[in-house]
C-alpha positions in Angstrom: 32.7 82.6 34.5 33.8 83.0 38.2 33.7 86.3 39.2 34.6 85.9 43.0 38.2 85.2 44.1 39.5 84.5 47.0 42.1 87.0 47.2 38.9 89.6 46.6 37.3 88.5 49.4 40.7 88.8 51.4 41.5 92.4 50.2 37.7 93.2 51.0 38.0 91.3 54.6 41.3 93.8 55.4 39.9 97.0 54.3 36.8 96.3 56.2 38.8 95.4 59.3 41.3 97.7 58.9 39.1 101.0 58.0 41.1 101.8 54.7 42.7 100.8 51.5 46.3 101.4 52.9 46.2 100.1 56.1 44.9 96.7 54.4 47.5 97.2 52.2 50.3 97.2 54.8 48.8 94.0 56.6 48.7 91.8 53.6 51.8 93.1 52.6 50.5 94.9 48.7 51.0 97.9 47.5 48.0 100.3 47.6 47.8 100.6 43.6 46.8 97.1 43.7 44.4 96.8 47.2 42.5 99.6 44.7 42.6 97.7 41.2 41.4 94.4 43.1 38.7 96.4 44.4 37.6 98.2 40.9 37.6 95.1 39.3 35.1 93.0 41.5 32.8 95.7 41.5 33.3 96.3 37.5 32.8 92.1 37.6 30.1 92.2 40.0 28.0 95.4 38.6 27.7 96.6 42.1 29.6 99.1 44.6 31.2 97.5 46.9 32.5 100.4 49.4 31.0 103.9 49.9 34.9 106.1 49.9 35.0 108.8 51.5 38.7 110.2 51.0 41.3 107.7 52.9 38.1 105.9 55.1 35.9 103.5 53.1 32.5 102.1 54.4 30.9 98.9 52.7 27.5 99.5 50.9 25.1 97.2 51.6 25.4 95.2 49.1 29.3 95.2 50.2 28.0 94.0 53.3 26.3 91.1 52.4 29.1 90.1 50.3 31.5 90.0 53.1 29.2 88.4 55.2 29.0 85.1 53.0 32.7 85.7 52.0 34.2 85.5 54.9 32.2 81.8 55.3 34.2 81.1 51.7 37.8 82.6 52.9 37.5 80.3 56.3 36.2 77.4 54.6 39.3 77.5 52.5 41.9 77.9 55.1 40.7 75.2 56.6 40.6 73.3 53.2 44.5 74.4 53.0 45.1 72.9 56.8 43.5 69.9 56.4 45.4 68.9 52.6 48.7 69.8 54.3 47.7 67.9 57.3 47.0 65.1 55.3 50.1 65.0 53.6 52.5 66.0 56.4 50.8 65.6 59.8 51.7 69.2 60.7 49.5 72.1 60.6 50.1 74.7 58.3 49.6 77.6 60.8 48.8 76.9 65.0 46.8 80.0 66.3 46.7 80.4 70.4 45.0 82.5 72.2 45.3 83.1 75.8 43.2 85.4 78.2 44.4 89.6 78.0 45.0 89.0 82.0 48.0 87.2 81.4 50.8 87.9 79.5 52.3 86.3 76.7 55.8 85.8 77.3 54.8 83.6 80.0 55.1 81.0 76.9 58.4 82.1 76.0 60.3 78.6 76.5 57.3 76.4 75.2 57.3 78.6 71.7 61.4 77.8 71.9 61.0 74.3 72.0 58.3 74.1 69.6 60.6 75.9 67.3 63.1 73.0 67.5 60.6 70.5 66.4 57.8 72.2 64.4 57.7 71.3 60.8 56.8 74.4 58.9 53.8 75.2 61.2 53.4 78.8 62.0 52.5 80.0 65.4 50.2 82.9 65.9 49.9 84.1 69.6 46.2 85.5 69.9 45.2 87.5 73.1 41.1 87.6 73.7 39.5 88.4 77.1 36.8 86.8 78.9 34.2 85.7 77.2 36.2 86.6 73.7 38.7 83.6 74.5 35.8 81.0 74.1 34.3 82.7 71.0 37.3 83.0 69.5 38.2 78.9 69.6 34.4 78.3 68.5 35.0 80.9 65.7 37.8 78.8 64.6 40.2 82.3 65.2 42.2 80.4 67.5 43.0 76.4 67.4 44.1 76.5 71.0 42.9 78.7 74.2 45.2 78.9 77.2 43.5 80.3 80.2 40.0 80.7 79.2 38.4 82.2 82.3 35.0 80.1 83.6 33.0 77.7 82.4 33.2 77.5 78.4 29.9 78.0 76.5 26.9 75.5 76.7 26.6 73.5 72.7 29.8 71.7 73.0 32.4 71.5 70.8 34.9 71.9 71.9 37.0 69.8 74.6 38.6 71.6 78.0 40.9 70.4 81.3 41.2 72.7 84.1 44.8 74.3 84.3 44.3 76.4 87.5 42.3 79.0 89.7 42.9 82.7 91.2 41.5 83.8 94.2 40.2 87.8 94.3 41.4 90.6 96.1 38.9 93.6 96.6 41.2 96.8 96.4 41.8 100.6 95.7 44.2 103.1 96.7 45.2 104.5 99.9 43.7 107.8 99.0 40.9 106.4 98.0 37.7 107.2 99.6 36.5 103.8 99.9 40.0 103.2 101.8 38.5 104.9 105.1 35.5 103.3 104.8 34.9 101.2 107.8 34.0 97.9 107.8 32.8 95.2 104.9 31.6 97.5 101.9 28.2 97.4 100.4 26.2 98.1 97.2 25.5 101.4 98.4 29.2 102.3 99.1 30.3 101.4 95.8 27.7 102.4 93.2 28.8 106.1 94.6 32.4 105.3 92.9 34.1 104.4 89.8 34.7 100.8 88.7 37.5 100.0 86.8 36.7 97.0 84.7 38.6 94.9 81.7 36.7 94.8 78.5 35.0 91.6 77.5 36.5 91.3 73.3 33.3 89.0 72.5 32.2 89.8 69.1 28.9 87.7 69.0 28.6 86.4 72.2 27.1 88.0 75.5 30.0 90.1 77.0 30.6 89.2 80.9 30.1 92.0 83.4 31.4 90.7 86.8 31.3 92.5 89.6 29.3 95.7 88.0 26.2 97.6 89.3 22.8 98.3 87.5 24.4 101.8 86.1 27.6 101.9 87.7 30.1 104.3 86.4 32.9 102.1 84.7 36.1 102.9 83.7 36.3 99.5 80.7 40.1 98.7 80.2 42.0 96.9 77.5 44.0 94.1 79.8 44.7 93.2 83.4 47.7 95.5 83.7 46.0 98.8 82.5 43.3 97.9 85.2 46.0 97.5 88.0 47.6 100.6 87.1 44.8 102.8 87.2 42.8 101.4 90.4 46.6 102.0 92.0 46.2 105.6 90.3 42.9 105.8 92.0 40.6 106.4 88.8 38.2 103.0 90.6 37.9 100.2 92.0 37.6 96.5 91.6 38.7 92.9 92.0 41.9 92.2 91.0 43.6 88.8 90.8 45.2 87.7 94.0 49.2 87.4 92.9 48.6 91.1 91.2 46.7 92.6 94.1 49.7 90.9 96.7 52.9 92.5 95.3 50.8 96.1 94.8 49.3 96.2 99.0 52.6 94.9 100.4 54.1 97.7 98.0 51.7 100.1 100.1 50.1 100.9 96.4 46.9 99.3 97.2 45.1 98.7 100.3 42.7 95.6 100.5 39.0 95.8 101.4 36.4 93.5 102.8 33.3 93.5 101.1 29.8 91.9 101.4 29.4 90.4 98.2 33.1 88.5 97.5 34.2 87.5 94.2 34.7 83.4 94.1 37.4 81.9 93.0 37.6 81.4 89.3 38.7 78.7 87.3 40.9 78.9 83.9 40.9 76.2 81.5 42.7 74.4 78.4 40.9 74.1 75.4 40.2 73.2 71.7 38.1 72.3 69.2 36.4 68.6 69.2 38.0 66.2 66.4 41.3 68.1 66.4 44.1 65.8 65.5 47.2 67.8 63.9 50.8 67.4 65.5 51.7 70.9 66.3 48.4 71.1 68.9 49.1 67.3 70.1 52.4 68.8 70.7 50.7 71.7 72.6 48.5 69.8 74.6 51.6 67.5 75.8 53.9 70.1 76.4 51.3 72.3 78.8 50.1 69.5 80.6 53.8 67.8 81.8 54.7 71.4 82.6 53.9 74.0 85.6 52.3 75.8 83.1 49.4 77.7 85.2 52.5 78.9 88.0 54.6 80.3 85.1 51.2 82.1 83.8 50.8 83.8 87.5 54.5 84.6 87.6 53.8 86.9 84.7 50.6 88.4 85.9 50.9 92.6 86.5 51.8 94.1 89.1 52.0 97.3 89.5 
């Protein structure tokens, strides 16, 4: 008798995630009296403890562990068992996840999600924001099925296919009362390792986090997104690169002043990508729509700015 399900695993994926039985309750919509009868049951089923509860938080056992480790292999192996059957039968994906870099923002996709809307059949859309290094991992992890704006050069193994959509120039800047701002002349290492950076964090689960532009033990002020880091090097907490079009609007604004430094940022390319082999109609639709458009202007319109 099979004493695994599915919706087990799933229940035991959310409360892992989420850090309780309630809060997994509220994202997959159950009530908590059954999040915690699901859970009884496997481990009755299973002979084993699945979570360590200690009052509202809950902490997988080991053996908890290793069960969610393989399950989550089963639950992703079945949703893409589910996509592919309904692809098969209708030529339309059963749910379309993108994910775009944190630096930009989403609504910079407004009117593409409006016409997709007019023409989808029954394909969801999930908009997924990543950063850095977590926008690639999270195509090759299969969390997204498209990635708008990937920053850099994707991963080396393949597997996926990418176009070029764009590329920001950097702008070295920090407030007028900062004390880097009377700083004369190009700024060096040993100017800035006395200060605060202000840096984006890198959401990369599994793969090497990027760290541009930091120094061996530089103090770091790590943000969620683009706009939080604007806002606080224009409070004056650090320093740092910022993209061109943000940096602009904030120095002619007189809420940033622009510095020369010795080691520049290049330029950095931003990408299109999916997964090799890839065929349904809501991502051919995608991959049509963003290339006919001005899609990496629109993205810049809708960087931060102050």
């Amino acid at each position: 008798m099979l004493r695994l399900s599915l919706e087990a695993l799933q229940i035991v994926d959310a409360i892992d995630r989420r850090g309780s039985f309630s809060a997994a309750g509220k994202e997959l919509h159950r009530v908590p009296s059954t999040i915690s009868y699901t859970v009884s049951k496997l481990e009755d089923d299973l002979g084993v403890q699945v979570f360590e509860r200690n009052g509202p938080k809950v902490e997988l056992t080991k053996a908890g562990r290793e069960l969610l480790k393989e399950g989550r292999y089963l639950l992703r192996a079945a949703q893409d068992l589910e996509h592919r059957v309904r692809r098969v039968a209708s030529g339309w994906e059963t749910e379309l996840a993108i994910g775009h870099d944190s630096m930009f923002s989403s609504l910079a996709f407004g009117d593409d999600i409006r016409a997709f809307y007019d023409v989808a059949q029954q394909t969801r859309l999930r908009i997924v924001r990543e950063a850095l290094s977590g926008t690639w991992e999270a195509l090759l992890d299969r969390r997204v099925d498209l990635v708008i704006g990937a920053p850099g050069d994707g991963p080396a193994g393949g597997g996926y296919v990418s176009e070029p959509i764009g590329t920001l120039g950097w702008v070295f800047a920090v407030a007028p009362s900062h004390p880097l701002a009377a700083v004369e002349g190009p700024l060096g290492r040993t100017h800035l390792q006395q200060h605060r950076a202000v840096a984006m964090a890198d959401s990369a689960r599994q793969m090497a986090p990027r760290t541009v532009g930091l120094l061996l033990g530089q103090d770091t002020l790590t943000v969620p997104d683009m706009a939080s880091k604007v806002q606080y090097q224009v409070a004056g907490l650090g320093f740092g690169f910022l993209p061109e079009p943000c940096a602009r609007a904030a120095i002619a604004a007189g809420l940033l002043v622009e510095k020369q430094v010795e080691e520049p940022k290049p330029d950095e390319t931003f990408y299109l990508a999916w997964r090799t082999g890839e065929t349904g109609a809501a991502l051919q639709w995608w991959l049509a729509r963003l290339r006919a458009g001005t899609l990496f202007d629109r993205m810049c319109r809708h960087l931060p700015t102050t």
